[in-house]
Steps between C-alpha positions, in 0.01 A plus 500: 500500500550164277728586170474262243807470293381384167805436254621240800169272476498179337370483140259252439314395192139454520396436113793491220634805490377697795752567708358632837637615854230505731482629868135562725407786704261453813201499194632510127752281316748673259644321188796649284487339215705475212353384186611381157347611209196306384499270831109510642260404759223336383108618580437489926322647787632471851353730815767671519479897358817532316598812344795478195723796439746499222862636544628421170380343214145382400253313611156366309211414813216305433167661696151428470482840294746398263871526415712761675864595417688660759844677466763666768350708791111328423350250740192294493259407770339138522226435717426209703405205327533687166624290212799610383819411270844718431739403239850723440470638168880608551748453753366624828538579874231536746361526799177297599348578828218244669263593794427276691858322527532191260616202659585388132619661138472268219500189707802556699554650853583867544775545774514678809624875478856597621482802668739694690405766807664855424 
């Protein structure tokens, strides 16, 4: 079974002030992000399904039916090709999860998982 040892992935920075790690499975792409306060990503639509979920923090995201806040332990589901924006309202950590696999976040190239067999 393939582990994937979070804390030891590289941090990269997509956007000012999103600081992601980023591994794949066979079909879905997994960003931890890090986010300062106030940082944002602007109004966008990609194929992708991505689904947010908040660990700590807040987050404000932008949906066709209006302005959402989400706190700790809520998550919300973009479709496809939805239009979407998130901006940290506070200090936050989250996880973003992508079906299909994204080749790219935020312009830059995801890397390849580091997994371990157990």
């Amino acid at each position: 079974m393939p582990l994937v040892d979070v804390p030891s992935l590289p941090i990269l920075e997509p956007r000012a002030g999103w600081h992601g790690q980023f591994f794949h499975s066979e079909h879905m792409t997994f960003a931890y992000y890090a986010i300062a306060a106030g940082s944002a990503v602007h109004l966008h639509d990609h194929e992708e399904e991505e689904v947010w979920h908040v660990l700590e923090g807040e987050l404000e995201i932008s949906l066709p039916d209006g302005v959402h806040r989400l706190h700790p332990g809520q998550a919300a589901i973009v479709r496809g090709g939805e239009r979407h924006g998130v901006r940290a309202v506070r200090a936050s950590r989250v996880i973003v999860v992508d079906h299909p696999v994204r080749a790219t976040v935020g312009g830059i190239a995801t890397r390849a998982p580091q997994t371990a067999d157990l």
